[in-house]
N, C-alpha and C positions, 0 to 999 in steps of 0.2 A: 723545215722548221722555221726557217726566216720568210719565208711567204705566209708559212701560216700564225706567224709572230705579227706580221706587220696587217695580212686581213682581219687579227682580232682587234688591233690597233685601227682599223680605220672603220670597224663596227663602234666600236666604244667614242670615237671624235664625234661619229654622225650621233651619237647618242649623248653627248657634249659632254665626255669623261675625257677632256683634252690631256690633264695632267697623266691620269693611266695610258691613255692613247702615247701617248711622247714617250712615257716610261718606254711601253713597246717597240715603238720604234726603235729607241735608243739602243733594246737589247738585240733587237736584230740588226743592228748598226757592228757591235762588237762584235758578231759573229761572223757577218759579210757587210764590212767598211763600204763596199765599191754598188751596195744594195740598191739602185737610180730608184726602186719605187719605195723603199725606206726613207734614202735622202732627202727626197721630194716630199714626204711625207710628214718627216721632223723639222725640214726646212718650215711649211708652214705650220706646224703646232709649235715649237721652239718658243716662238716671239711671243703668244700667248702667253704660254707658261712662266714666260720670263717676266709676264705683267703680272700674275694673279702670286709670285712670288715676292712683288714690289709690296703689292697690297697688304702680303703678309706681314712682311720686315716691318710695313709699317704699323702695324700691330703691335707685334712683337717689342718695337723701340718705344712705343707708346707706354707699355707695361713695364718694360724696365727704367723707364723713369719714373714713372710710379712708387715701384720697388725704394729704387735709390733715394726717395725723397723719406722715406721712413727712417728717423732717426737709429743709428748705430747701437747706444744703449736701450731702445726700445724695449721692454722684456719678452714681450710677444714677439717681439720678431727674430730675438735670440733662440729663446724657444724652437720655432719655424727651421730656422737656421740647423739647429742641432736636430732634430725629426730629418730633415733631407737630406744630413749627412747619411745618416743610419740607412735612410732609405735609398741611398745611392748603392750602398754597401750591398746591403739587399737585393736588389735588382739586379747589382750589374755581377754577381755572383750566381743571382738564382739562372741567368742567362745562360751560362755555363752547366746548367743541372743540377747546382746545391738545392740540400731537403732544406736549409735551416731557415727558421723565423726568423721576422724580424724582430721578437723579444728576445730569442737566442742572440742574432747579432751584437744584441744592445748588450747583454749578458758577457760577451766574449770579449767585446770591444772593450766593456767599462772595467773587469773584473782580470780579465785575461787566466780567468777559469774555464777548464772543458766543459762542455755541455753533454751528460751521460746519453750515451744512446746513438749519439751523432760522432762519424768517423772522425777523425781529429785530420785527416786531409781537406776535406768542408772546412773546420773550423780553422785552419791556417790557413784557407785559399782567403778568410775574410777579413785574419790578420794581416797580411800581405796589401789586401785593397787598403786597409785601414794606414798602413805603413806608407805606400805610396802618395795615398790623398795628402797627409801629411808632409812627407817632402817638398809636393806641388806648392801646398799653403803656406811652408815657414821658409821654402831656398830658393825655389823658380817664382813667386810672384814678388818673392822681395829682392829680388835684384833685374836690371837690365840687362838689356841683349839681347842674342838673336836666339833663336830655340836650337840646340846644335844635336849631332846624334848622339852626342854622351847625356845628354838628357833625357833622352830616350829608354835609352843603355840602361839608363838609371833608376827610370820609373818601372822599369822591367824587372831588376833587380829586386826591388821592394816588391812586386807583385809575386813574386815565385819565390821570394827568402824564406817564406818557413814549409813551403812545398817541394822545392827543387833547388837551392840555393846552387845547386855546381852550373844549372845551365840559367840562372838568374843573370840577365845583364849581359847573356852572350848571345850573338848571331846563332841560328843553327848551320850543324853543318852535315844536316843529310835534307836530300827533297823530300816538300809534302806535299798531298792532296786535297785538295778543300773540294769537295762536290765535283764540278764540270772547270773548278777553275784551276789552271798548275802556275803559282806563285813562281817567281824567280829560282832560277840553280842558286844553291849557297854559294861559289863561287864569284858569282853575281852583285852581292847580297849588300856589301860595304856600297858597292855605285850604287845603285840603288837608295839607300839610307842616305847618300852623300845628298844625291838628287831630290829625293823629300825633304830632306833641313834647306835645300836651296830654295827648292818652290816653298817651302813655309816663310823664310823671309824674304820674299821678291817681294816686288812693288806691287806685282801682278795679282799674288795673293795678302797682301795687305788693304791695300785698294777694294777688295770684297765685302758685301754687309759681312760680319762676323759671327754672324748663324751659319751662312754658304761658307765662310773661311774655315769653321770647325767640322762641317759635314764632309767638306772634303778631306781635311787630312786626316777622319776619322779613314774614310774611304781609302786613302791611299795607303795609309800604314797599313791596314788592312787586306789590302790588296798586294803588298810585298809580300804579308806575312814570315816575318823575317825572324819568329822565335818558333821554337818546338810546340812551346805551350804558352797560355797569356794573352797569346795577340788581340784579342777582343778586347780584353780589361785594360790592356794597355793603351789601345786605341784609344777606348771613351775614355781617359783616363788623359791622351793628349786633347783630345775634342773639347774638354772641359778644362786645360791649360790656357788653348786658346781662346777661351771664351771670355776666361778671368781677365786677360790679358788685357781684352777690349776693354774692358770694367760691367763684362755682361754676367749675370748668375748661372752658374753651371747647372747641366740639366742632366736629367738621368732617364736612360730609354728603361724603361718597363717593361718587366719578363714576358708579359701578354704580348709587346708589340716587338720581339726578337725577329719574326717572320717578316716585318715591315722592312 
């Protein structure tokens, strides 16, 4: 699998899909570290990638100062503002398998009426996200400090309050399986958490464009997976903590691009 991980990786470089190509390599890297025709392989796509990622960020900062130049009371932009909450909700809910609209959400959120037809687990997994974003907005961006695991703890808790409230905000404490990948023993699980809030305030990980800073600790929460249930929504959830944090607009991946 790691030979044929990294031949399709160096079909796609000669075809000058460098970024897919690196992708590959990478993942033949996780599977066999010591892989010399992998290493060799990512050692020279790496520094590419690392360029056409520059190119991006500078995109990317180009538009958010854009953004930020639009005044605060703007109506339009308030507007925009409220649309992308809703549509955060949406998304990062539909990812999980929710049936519901987005004029349902709008319905649930504003009215905090059920929607006939629609299981009321749907509807409070969106009250939950709704619960959370809000925490993020009124107690984590208006205070300083470092991001700790009770923040975490925290936004978990609101994600799972009106679905699961007893395991809301707590570690698990059996193993799970995610596809080919086995997350940490729960035993584990607090080092683990300790070792993410570190690497989230290191110099290491502050020192990053702050697009790279939230994909990764989208990445790493994710890869502890350190709750029963949530972990996804909690992730993007810190992903866009850290964005705020920067003073960047928080982004919401789209149900279509879950497989990405």
């Amino acid at each position: 699998f790691v030979d044929a991980l990294t031949e399709l990786g160096t079909i796609l470089e000669e075809e000058k899909d460098v970024v897919q190509a690196d992708h590959l390599y990478t993942k033949a890297l996780a599977i066999s570290p010591c892989n010399e025709r992998a290493l060799v392989s990512r050692d020279r796509t790496l520094p590419l990638v690392e360029e056409i990622d520059q190119r991006y960020f500078s995109i990317i900062d180009s538009k958010v100062r854009q953004l930020m130049s639009i005044p605060k009371g703007n109506s339009a932009f308030r507007r925009v503002m409220e649309e992308t909450y809703y549509h955060h909700i949406y998304h990062t809910v539909a990812i999980e398998g929710s049936t519901l609209t987005l004029s349902e959400i709008r319905h649930i959120i504003e009215t905090r009426y059920a929607v006939p037809g629609k299981s009321l687990q749907e509807q409070n997994e969106a009250i939950g996200v709704d619960a959370a974003m809000k925490y993020i907005n009124t107690t984590l961006l208006s205070r300083s400090g470092a991001i700790t695991v009770n923040d975490i703890l925290e936004i978990h808790r609101r994600v799972l309050g009106y679905v699961d409230p007893v395991e809301g905000g707590r570690l698990r404490t059996s193993q799970v399986f995610v596809g080919h990948h086995i997350p940490p023993h729960p035993r584990d699980l607090q080092r683990h958490m300790e070792e993410l809030v570190q690497w989230l305030n290191s110099d290491e990980a502050l020192q990053l464009h702050p697009v790279e800073y939230a994909a990764l600790a989208h990445y790493k929460l994710v890869y502890v997976h350190p709750f029963v249930d949530g972990n996804g929504r909690t992730s993007r959830l810190l992903m866009n903590l850290v964005l705020m944090q920067a003073r960047y607009p928080p982004i919401t991946i789209r149900k279509e691009q879950r497989a990405e």
